[in-house]
N, C-alpha and C positions, 0 to 999 in steps of 0.2 A: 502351488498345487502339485507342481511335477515332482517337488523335492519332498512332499510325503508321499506320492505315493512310488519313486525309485530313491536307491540310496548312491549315494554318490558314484560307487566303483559303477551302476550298473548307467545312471549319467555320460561318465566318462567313455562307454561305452558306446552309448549312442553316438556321442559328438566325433568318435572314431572313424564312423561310418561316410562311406564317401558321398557327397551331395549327388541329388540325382535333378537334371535338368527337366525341363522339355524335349531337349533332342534329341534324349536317347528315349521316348517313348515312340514307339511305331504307329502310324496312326491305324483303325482298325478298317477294311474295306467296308461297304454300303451295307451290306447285307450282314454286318458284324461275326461276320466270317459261319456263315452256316451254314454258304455251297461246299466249304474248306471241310466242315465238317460230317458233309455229307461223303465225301469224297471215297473215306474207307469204306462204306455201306456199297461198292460199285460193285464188289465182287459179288455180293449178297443178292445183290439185286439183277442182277446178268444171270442166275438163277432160271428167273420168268421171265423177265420182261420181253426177251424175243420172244418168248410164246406167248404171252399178252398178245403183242402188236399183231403176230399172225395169226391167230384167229377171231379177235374180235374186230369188226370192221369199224373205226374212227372215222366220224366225217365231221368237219367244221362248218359251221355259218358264216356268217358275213364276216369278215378282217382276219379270218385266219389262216390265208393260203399259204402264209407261209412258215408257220406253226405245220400245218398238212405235207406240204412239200419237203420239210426236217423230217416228218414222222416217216414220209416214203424213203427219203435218203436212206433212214436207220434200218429200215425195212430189208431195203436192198443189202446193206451192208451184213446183215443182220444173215441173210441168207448165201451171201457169197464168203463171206467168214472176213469180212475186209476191219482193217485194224487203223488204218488213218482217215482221220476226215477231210476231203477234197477240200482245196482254195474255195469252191465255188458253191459248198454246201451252205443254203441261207442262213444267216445269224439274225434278220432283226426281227423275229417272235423272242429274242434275248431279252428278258430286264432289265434294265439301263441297272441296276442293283449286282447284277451278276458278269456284265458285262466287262468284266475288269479283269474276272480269272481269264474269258477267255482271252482279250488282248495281249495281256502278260505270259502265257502257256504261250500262244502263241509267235511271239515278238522271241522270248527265248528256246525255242523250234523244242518245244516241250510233247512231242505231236499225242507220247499216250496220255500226259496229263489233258490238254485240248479235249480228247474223244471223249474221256471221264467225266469233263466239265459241259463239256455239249448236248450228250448224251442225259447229263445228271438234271440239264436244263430243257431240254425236250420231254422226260417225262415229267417233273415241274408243272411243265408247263399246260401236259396233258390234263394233270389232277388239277389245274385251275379250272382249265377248260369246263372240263365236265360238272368242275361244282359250280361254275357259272351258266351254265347251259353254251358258251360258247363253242362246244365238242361235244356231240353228242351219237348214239349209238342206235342204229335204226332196229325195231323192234324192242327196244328196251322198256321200262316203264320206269326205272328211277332216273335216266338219262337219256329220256327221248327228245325228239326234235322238237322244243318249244313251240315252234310254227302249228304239229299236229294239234297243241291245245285253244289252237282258235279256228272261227267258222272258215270254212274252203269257199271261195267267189262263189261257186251255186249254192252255196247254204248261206249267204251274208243277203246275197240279190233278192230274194222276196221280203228280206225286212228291215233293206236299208232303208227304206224309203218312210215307214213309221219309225223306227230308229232318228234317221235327221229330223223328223219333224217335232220327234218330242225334245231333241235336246237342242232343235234351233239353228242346225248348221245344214249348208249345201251339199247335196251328194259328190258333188264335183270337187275333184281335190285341190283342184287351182283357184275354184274361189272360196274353198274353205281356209287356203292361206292368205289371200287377200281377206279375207274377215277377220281371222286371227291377227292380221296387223294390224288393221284398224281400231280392233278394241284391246292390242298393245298399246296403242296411242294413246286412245283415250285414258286406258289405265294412268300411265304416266303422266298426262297431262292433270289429271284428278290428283297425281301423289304429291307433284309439284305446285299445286294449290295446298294441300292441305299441309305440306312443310312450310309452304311458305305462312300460313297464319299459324302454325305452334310456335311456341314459346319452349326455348330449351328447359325451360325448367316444368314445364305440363308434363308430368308422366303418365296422364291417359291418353295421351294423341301419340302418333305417328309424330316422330322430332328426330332433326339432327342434334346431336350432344357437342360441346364444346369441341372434341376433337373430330366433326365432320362425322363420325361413324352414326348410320343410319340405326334410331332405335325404336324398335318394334313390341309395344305393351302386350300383354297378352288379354285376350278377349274376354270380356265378360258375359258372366252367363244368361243365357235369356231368360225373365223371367216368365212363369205360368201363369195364366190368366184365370183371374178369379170363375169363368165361366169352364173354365177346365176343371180344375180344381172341385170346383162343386159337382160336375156331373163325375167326375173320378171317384169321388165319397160315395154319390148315391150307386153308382155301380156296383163298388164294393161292399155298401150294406144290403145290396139284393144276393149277394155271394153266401151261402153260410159259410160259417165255420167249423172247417173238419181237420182234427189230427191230421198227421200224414201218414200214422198207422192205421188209423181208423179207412183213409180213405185208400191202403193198399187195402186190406181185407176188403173191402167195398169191390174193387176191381177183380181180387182172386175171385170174388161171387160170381163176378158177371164172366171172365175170359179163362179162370183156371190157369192162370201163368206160373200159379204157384207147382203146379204139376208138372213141370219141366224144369224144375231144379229136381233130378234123380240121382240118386249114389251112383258114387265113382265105380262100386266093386257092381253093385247089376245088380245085387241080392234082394233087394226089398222092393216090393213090387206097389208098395202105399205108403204115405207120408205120415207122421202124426201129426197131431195138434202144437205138440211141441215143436219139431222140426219146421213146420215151419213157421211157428213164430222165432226161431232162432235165422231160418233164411230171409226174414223180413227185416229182423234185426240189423244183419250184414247188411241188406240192401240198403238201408238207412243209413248206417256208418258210411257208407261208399257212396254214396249220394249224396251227404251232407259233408263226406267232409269229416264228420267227428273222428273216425276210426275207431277201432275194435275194445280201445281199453275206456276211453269216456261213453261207448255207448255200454259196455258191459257196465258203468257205472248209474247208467241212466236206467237201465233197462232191469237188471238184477242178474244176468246171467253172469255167469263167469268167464273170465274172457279166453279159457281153454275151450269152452264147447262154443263159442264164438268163431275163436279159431280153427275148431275141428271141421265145424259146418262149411266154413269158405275152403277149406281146402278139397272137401270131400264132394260139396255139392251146387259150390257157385263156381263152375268154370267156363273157357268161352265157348264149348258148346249148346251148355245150358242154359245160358245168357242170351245166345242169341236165339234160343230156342223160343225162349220170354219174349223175348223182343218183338220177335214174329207173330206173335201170338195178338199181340198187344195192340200191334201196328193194322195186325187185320181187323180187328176188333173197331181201329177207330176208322179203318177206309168204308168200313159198311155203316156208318153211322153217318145221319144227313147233317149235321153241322159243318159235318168235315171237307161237302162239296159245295157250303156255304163261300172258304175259305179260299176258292179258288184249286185250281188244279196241282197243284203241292209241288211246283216247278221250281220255286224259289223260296227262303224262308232263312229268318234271322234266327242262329241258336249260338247257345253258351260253350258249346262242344264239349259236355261234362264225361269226362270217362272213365270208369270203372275201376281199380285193378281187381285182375285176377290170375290165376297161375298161369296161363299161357299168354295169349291176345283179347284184345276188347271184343265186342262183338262191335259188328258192323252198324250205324248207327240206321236211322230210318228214312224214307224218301225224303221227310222236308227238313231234313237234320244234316244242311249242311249251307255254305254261303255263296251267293254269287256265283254260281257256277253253272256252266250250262248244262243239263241231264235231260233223260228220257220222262213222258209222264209218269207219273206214280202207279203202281199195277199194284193187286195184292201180290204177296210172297206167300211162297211155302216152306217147310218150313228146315228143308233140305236145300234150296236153294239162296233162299237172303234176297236180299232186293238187289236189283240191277246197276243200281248208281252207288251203290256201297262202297268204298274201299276201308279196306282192313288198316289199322291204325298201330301201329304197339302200345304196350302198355306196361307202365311198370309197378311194382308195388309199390304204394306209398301208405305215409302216416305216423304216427308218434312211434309206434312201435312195427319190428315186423312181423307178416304175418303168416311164417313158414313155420306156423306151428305142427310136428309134425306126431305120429306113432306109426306105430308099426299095427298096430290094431283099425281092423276096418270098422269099430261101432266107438260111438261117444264115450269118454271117457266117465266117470259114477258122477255126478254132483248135486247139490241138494237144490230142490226147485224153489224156484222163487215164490215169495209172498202174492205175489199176483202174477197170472198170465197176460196182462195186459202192459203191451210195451210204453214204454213211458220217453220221452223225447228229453232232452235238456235243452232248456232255455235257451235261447239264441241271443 
């Protein structure tokens, strides 16, 4: 193989070349050199980062006093203009990864490589911090104190006490650990019966494997009882069945949501017929999922005036404008206090794009989380428990169809007004 495809002089050549060992390769450090590489960014970053430190106030949580105590050192340093790092300044918030620059700076009295390296491993170590919530920033909301997102002793005290009783445990934290062992015990004691009747070779049980490694099948799924199953049928044939265009036009009858999708430019003071069946269209694509060119496929429009529409007149103000609309609509309807007070609730968190941000979703559109009860909104203010989301454009194609003209571009109407879905 070698000899077609070199020819001999270029052979000769290779075999020229002097052998290369093991010992002459250097081995690489833990971190395969990426504090080394960080090194020259020092100047770059001594830019800010003393102005970082002194004005945003850093506090740590539990294990990190001496990550804090580095950051006050540099602080200090920081403001006295000092250029070495004391014998006595802490090291062990160091990563045992990185911890090898500083030994070796150190051992060969390297003092400005040391600060570079200390320094480069203090903020490191900050940007862990913070994306672990282990550092966090008081008044922040992308980096606040973890602890603020749970109940404070006077808000846990009126509902510990149905809280343990539903999930079984003592309020008392000493013999909620002495329960906890016991039904360790038991656990273990159940696992070593049931290994002890598998057979290595049953792959539905719980079995050690020839090599001792603990193997664990995965569960199968519960089956649905025929008494399910039949009242889920008859439920669903007492449901009609309605488009999902049919049944947005059904909704624009009753709340007029359609009437806060308004042009960007302010000039038209009423909607057509057409417009909004091209805003219903988008909504569809962005709700299901198709996007702009399968439902321009589905539907007959063209996927220019598709495009024009979403950028013109489905934005996050008008979104959430709908939204509010909609949401009020279902708080004054009596099913809806059937449902319970809207404090909790399981959703798909479906989101939108649009040119800016999503709109804020509705009271019972969101998981597990603790909130206020559900109020109506207005339509200037958004519901109370809301947080704003980003959003990006998605979809087969993009949809930053743009002109420089503020009305629809010409095109020829479709054979029917009536929007048409594709088959799912």
């Amino acid at each position: 193989m070698s000899e077609k495809m070199f020819s001999e002089e270029q052979l000769e050549q290779l075999r020229s070349y002097p052998e290369i060992t093991d010992d002459e390769w250097k081995p690489l450090p833990r971190d395969h050199g990426r504090l080394s590489e960080l090194e020259p960014s020092y100047t770059h970053l001594r830019q800010f980062t003393p102005n970082v430190l002194a004005v945003i106030d850093l506090q740590g949580g539990p294990g990190t006093a001496e990550l804090m105590e580095a950051v006050a050192v540099l602080k200090e340093m920081n403001r006295l203009g000092g250029r070495k790092v004391h014998a006595g300044a802490p090291t062990g918030f160091v990563p045992a990864k990185y911890a090898d620059y500083l030994a070796k700076a150190r051992k060969s009295g390297e003092d400005t490589a040391y600060r570079h390296y200390w320094e480069l491993c203090v903020i490191l170590c900050l940007r862990d911090g913070l994306r672990s919530g282990d550092v966090f920033v008081p008044g922040s909301r992308r980096y606040a104190d973890p602890a603020t997102y749970l109940y404070t002793p006077e808000q846990w005290a009126p509902w510990s006490g149905e809280y343990c009783r539903l999930v079984g445990k003592p309020p008392n934290a000493t013999d909620a650990l002495e329960q906890g062992k016991e039904e360790l015990h038991a656990a273990l004691e159940e696992l070593e019966t049931t290994l002890a009747g598998a057979a290595p070779d049953d792959t539905g049980m719980v079995r050690l494997d020839e090599d001792e490694h603990l193997v664990v099948p995965p569960l199968s799924a519960e089956g649905v009882p025929a008494e399910a199953k039949a009242l889920k049928d008859e439920l669903a044939a007492m449901l009609p069945f309605a488009p999902i265009a049919s049944l947005l036009i059904e909704l624009d009858a009753r709340t007029h949501f359609l009437d806060c999708f308004t042009h960007a430019g302010g000039r038209k003071l009423s909607t057509s017929t057409e417009t909004k069946r091209n805003i219903l269209a988008v909504l569809i694509a962005m709700a299901t999922n198709l996007g702009l060119a399968r439902m321009s496929e589905a539907c007959g429009v063209s996927y220019d005036v598709l495009a024009w529409t979403m950028e013109w007149y489905v934005r996050e103000e008008t979104l959430r404008e709908a939204n509010t609309v909609i949401v009020n609509h279902h708080y004054g309807l009596e099913p809806a206090k059937v449902f319970g007070g809207g404090t909790m609730s399981s959703s798909d968190g479906q989101r939108s794009p649009c040119a800016a941000r999503a709109p804020p979703p509705a009271p019972w559109s969101f998981t597990a989380v603790r909130c206020c009860p559900p109020t109506p909104m207005s339509r200037t203010t958004g519901p109370r428990t809301a947080r704003r989301s980003s959003c990006r454009r998605r979809g087969r194609r993009t949809t930053s169809w743009t002109t420089s003209s503020a009305t629809p571009p010409t095109f020829r109407s479709p054979s029917t007004q009536r929007i048409r879905t594709a088959p799912r």
